[in-house]
Each structure stands twice: as C-alpha cells, then as structure tokens.
KOLRO-13570 format. One record per residue (C-alpha): z, y, x. Coordinates in nm, 4 decimals, decimal comma. Example, Ala and Ser with C-alpha at 12.3 -4.5 7.8 and 13.67 -1.06 7.14 Angstrom:
REM KOLRO-13570
{{0,7800 -0,4500 1,2300}},
{{0,7140 -0,1060 1,3670}},
This chain:
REM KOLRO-13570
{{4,5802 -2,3646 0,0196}},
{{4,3429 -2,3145 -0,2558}},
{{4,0527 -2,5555 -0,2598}},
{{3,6616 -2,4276 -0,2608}},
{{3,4089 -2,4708 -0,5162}},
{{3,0482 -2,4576 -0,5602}},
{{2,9216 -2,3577 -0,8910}},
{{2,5948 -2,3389 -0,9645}},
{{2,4650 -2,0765 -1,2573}},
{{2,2567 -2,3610 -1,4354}},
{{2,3509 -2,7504 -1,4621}},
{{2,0362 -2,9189 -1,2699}},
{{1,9625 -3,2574 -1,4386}},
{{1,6142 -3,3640 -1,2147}},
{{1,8099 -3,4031 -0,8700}},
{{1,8188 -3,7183 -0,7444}},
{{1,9793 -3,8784 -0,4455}},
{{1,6072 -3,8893 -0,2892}},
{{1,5902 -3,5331 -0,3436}},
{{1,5688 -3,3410 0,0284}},
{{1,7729 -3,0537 0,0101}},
{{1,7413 -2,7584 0,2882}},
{{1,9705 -2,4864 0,3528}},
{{1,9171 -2,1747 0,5281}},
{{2,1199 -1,8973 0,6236}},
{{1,9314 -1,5455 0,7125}},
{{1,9876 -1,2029 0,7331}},
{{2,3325 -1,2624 0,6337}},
{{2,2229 -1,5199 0,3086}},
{{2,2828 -1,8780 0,2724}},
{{2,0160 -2,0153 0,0520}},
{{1,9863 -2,4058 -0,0808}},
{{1,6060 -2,5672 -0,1713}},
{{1,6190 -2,8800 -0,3483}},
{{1,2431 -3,0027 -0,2624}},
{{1,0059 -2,8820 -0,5914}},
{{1,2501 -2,7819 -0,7691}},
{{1,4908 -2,4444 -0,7159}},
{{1,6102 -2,2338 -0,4670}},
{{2,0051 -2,1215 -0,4551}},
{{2,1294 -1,8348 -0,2785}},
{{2,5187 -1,8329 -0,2419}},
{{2,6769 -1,5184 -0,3929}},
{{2,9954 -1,4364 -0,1891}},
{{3,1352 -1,2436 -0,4216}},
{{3,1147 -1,4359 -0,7469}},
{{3,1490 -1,7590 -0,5138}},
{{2,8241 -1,8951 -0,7236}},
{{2,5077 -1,9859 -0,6621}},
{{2,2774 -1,8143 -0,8336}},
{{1,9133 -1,9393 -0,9028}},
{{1,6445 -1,7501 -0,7095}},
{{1,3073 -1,7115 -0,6659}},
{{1,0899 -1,6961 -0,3733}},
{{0,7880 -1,4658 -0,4606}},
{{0,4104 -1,5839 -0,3753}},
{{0,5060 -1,9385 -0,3195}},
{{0,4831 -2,2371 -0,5744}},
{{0,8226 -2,3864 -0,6153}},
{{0,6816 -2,6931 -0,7280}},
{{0,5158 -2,7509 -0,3918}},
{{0,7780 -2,6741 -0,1559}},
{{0,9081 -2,9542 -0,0111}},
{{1,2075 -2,7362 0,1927}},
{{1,3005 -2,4244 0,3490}},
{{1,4445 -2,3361 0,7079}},
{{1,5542 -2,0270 0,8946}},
{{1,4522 -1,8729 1,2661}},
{{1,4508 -1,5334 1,4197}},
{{1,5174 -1,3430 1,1197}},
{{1,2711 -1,5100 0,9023}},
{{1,2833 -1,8124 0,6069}},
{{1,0207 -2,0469 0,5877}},
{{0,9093 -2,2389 0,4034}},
{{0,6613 -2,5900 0,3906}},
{{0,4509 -2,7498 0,0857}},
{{0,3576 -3,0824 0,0303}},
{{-0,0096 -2,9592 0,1430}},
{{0,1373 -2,9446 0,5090}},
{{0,1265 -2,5279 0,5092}},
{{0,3851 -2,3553 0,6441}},
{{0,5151 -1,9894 0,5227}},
{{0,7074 -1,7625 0,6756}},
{{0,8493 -1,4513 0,4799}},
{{0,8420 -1,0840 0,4737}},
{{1,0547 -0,9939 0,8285}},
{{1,2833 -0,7511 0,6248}},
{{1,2998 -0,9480 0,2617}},
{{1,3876 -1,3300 0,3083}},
{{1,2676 -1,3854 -0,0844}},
{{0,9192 -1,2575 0,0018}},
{{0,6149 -1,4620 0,0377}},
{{0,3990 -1,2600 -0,0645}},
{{0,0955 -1,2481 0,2564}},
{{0,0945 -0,8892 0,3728}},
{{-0,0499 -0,7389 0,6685}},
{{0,2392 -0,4175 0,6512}},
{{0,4694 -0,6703 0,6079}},
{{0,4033 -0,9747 0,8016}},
{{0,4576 -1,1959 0,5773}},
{{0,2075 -1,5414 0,6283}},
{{0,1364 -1,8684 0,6359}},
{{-0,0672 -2,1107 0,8537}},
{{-0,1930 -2,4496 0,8725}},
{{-0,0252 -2,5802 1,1702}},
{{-0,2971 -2,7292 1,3793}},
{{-0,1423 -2,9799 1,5814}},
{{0,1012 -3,1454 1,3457}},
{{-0,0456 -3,5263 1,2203}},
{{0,0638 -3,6461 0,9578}},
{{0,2937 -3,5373 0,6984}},
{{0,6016 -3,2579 0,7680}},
{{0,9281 -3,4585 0,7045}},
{{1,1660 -3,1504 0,8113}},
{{1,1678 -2,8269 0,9976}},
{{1,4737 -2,7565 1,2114}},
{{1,6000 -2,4606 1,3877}},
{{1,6349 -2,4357 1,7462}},
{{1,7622 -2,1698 1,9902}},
{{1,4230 -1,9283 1,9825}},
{{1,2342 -2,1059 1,7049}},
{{1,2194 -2,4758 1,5638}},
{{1,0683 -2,8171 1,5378}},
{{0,8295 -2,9931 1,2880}},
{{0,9352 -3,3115 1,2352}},
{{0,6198 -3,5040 1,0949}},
{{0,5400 -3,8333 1,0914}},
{{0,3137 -3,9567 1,3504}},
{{0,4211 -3,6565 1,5805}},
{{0,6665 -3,3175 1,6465}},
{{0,5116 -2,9563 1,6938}},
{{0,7458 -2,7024 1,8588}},
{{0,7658 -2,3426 1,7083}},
{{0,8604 -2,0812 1,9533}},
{{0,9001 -1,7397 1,8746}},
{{0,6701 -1,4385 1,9124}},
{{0,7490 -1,1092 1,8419}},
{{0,4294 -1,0357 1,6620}},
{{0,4712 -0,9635 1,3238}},
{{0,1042 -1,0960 1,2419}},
{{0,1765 -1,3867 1,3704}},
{{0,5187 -1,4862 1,4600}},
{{0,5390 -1,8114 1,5938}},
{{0,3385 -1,9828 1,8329}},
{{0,2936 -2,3763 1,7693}},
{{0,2338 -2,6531 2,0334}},
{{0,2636 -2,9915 2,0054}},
{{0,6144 -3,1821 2,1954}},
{{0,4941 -3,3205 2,4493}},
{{0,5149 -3,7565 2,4569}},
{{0,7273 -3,7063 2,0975}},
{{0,6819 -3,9569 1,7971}},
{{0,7057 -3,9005 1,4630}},
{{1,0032 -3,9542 1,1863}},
{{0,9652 -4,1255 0,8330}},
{{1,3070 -3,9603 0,7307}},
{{1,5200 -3,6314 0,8140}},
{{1,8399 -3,8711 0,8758}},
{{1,6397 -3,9689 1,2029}},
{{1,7288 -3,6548 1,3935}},
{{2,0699 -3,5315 1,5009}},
{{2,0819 -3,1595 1,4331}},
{{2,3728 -3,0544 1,3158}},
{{2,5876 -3,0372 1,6749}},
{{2,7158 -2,7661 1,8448}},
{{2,4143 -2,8247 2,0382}},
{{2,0555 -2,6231 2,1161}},
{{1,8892 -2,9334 2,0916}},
{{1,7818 -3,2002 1,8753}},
C-alpha cells in the first residue's frame, strides 16, 4: 500500500514541541494553526498543505482555531473569541451582511487553554473554569455562552479526552 505524506509548502523553523497546534475541518476543509504562527489548509489534490491566511485576524495573536456548525473560530491570547464569515471559513473580517464576529466571552475566568467541538457547539477550556457554547441560528450572533455548571479549569489541553467516538468530553 502506498504510505501518506504531509508536505508542507514552506519548511517552518519556530515550532516547538510547546507549540499548541489546532486542527479544524469545515465546510469540507481541514485546516492546521500552530498557535502565533501559520495557518495550513490541506489541499486534496496536490496532497500539500498550503500556507493560508485568515483575513481580519492577527496571526500573531491567535493562540488556536476550532470548528462548529459550519463556522471556524478562532481565540487570541487577549481571551476574544472569533467566529468567521458563515459562507467563507478564511473570513474574519466583522460584517453585519455576513455575520462574521467576535465577542468577549463573559463568563470564562481566566485564560482560554482550548476550544473543543461538541455535538451542537463546544467548550472553553480555561483555567479556573469551562464555558459551554451552544449554537444559535442567528447569524449576528451565533452562539450563546454559559458557564458549565460545578466545572474547574485546565492548565493544559492534554487534560481533556476529546478525541473518542464520543459527544462528550
């Protein structure tokens, strides 16, 4: 059987083994964010991943990236969270035709560690608590955010099991 390969169009020398990477898959696209430094999307045809870039947002402060619904989001090291144009995963630019946004989640204390997908939404991990992010329908505003109830906070990503064939974490 022949074997796979990723290839990346540029050789990366700044990744580290402390560097978070994300991955996302939306609309079809699987996309790779190595925290503050590039985004990847996966060319199936070329069987490459080419560099991309995510308009209105600040590479540099993205810590990493994570799909719901349709949309890719996005959080910064400011604690902001950014959701993307609902028919364009690669736009960030705020628009009210659109919908693309961002918002200053409210109940999460303490810094975002991770952001994972659930069944209708997805969870911000943070470290002194966990704010669930359930799905609206309003292109304004498409999440609603409430704080889990009785849930603690994580210091690292590795703390949460995610990556079952389960709709829970």
């Amino acid at each position: 059987a022949p074997q796979l390969q990723w290839v990346s169009t540029s050789a990366r020398t700044d990744v580290s083994f402390q560097t978070l990477c994300t991955t996302a898959w939306v609309q079809g696209r699987q996309f790779m964010f190595y925290e503050g430094i590039v985004c990847f999307e996966y060319n199936n045809v070329t069987k490459i991943f080419d560099n991309i870039t995510l308009t209105g947002l600040i590479v540099t402060d993205i810590v990493g990236i994570v799909t719901s619904n349709g949309y890719l989001l996005a959080w910064d090291i400011y604690g902001s969270l950014y959701w993307s144009n609902a028919s364009d995963p690669l736009d960030f630019t705020p628009s009210l035709v659109t919908g693309a946004g961002s918002a200053a989640v409210n109940d999460v204390k303490g810094k975002i560690i991770a952001c994972l997908p659930t069944r209708n939404g997805f969870i911000i991990y943070a470290t002194e608590n966990c704010v669930g992010a359930t799905f609206s329908s309003n292109l304004r505003f498409p999440f609603n955010f409430k704080e889990v109830p009785g849930a603690g906070g994580i210091i690292d990503i590795e703390h949460v099991t995610y990556e079952a064939n389960l709709d829970y974490h």
